[in-house]
N, C-alpha and C positions, 0 to 999 in steps of 0.2 A: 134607270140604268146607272149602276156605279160606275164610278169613277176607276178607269185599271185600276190596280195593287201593280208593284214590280214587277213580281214575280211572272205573274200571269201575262203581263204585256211582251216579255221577253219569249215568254215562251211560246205567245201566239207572232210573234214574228220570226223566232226557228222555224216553227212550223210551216209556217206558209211560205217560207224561204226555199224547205226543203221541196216544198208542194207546188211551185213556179218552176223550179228544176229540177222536178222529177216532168211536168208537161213538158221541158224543152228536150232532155236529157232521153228524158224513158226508160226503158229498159235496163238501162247501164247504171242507172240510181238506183233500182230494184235489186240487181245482182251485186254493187256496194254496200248500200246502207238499211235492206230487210234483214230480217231475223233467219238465216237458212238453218238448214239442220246440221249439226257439228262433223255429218260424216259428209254431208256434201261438198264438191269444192270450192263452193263459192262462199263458203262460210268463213268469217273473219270476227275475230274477239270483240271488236269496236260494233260488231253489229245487237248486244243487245244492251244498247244504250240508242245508237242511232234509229234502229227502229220503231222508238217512240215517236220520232221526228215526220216518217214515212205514214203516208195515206194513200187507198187502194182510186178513189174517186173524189170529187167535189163534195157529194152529201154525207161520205163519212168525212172528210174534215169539218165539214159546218158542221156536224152534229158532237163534233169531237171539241171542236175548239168552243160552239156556245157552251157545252155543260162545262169544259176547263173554267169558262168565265162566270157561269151562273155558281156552281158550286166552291170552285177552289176560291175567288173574290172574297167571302167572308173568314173562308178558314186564311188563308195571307193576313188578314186584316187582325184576326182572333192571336196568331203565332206568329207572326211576321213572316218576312221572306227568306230568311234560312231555313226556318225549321218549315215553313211549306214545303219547302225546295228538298230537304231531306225526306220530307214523307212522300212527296211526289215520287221521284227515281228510284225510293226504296219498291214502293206498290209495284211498279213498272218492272223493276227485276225481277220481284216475285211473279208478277204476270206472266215472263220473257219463261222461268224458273221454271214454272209450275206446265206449261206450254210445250219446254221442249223435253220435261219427263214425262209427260205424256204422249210426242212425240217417239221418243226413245221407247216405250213402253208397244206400242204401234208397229214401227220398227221391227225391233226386237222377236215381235209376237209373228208377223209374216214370212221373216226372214229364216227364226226356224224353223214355221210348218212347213216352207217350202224345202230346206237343206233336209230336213226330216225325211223326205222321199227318196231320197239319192242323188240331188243335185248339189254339188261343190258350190260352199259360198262363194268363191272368188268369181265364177262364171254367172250367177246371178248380179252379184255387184259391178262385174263390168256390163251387161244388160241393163242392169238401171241407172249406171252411172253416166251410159250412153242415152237415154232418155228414152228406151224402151220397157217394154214388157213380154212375155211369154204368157200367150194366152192359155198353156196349159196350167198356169200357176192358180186358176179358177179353179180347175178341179180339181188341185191336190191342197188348197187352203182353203176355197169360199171366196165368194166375191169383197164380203165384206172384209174381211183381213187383208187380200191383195189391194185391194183399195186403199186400206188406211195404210199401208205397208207403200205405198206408192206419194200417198198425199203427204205423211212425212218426211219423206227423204225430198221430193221434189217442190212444198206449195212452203212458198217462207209468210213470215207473218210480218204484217207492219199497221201503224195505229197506238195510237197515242190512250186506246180503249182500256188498257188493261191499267194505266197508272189513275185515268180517269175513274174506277170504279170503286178504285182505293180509296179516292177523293169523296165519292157518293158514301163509301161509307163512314167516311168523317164527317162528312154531313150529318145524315142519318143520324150519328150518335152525340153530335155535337147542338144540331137542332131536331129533334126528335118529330116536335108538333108545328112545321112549317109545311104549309099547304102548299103541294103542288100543282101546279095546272098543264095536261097533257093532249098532244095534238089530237090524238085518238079515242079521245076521252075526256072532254071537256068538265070535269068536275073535280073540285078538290080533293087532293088526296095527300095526308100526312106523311113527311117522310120514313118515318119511322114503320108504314105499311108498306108503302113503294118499293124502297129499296132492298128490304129484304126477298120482295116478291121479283123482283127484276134477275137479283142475283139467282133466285132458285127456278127462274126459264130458265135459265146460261148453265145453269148446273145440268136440269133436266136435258135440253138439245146438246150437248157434250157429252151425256152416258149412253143416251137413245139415240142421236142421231138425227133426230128430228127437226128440221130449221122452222121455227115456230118466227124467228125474225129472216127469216132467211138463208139463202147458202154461203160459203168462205167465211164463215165468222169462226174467229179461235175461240169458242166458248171458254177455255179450262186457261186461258190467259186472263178471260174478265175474271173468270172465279181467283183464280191466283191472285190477280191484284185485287180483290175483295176481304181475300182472307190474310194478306200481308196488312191493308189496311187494317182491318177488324184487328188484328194481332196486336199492332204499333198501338191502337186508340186502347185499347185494352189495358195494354202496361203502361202508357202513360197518364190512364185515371187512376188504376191502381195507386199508383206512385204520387198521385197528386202535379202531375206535368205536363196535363192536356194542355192548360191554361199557361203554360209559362212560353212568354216570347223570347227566341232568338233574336233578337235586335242586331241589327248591323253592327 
């Protein structure tokens, strides 16, 4: 076990800060500091920063905050703690980014199959804005559109998953051939197999639908901060600046 890096120590005690008062608080930390959808009203600017911070239970933080510390420790160590810290929150908004144009997308797509029939947007939006639904909205869009037309206007997102993946793939490219060892799977596997294969479940159960790890996962948030990572590592080997540390 290393020794923390700064960066990381900080950021697992935001975390677990936010995560002691979200168990005392509840609800009222969810509706502050998650990710909502821009048209909903509990959405506020500060939230997609803060919902890096938010975690939905106990096993998504430990699972969130060991890989922060397995993975991000070395890259701190390689770039120091500003430039961690910048590549971190950049992945993260990509993640938050790429999440809620996909939401918007979702949205957008239910919204006018439904107006499409002759229903007035405003009477739909005061229907959902009250946290109902109109079960005739099945048969004049499909289940599956009313649904996702539902999930993002009302399911916000929170987890520290999507800057974390950005992270995996500065690993990945940073240590290519570091064996990893998995609960599920007890035999060594290179990063440079892993993680690409990890990102392209989260891609696949994000176009399909199919929760291969489960349900309420923001797929297309791990992919975002996958492909803001990839992007960042990218222009900065080009460039010759993977390797250059930000020093305090």
């Amino acid at each position: 076990m290393s020794r923390l890096t700064e960066a990381i120590k900080h950021l697992l005690i935001i975390n677990i800060l936010f995560f002691v008062a979200t168990q005392i608080y509840g609800d009222q930390m969810y509706q502050w500091f998650s990710l909502w959808f821009p048209k909903n009203e509990n959405f506020a600017i500060w939230q997609i920063l803060t919902h890096m911070f938010m975690h939905g239970g106990f096993m998504h933080i430990l699972f969130n905050m060991y890989a922060l510390y397995a993975f991000g420790t070395p890259l701190e160590r390689m770039w120091g703690r500003n430039k961690f810290l910048f590549f971190y929150f950049s992945a993260g908004l990509g993640a938050a980014l790429l999440h809620t144009g996909v939401n918007y997308y979702y949205f957008q797509e239910g919204l006018n199959a439904i107006v499409s029939s002759g229903v007035s947007e405003s009477s739909v939006m005061d229907i959902v804005t009250r946290g109902q639904y109109n079960t005739e909205w099945y048969n004049i869009a499909g289940k599956s559109t009313v649904d996702n037309f539902l999930s993002a206007y009302h399911t916000p997102a929170v987890g520290a998953s999507g800057a974390i993946y950005g992270v995996l793939v500065a690993f990945g490219m940073s240590y290519p051939n570091s064996e990893l060892f998995l609960i599920f799977l007890p035999v060594p596997i290179k990063a440079k197999y892993f993680i690409p294969v990890l990102i392209g479940l989260d891609l696949f159960s994000g176009i399909t639908g199919y929760g291969i790890f489960g349900q309420g996962i923001a797929h297309f948030a791990h992919v975002g901060g996958a492909l803001v990572g990839f992007i960042m590592m990218w222009y900065w080997k080009k460039n010759q600046f993977n390797n250059n540390r930000w020093d305090r």
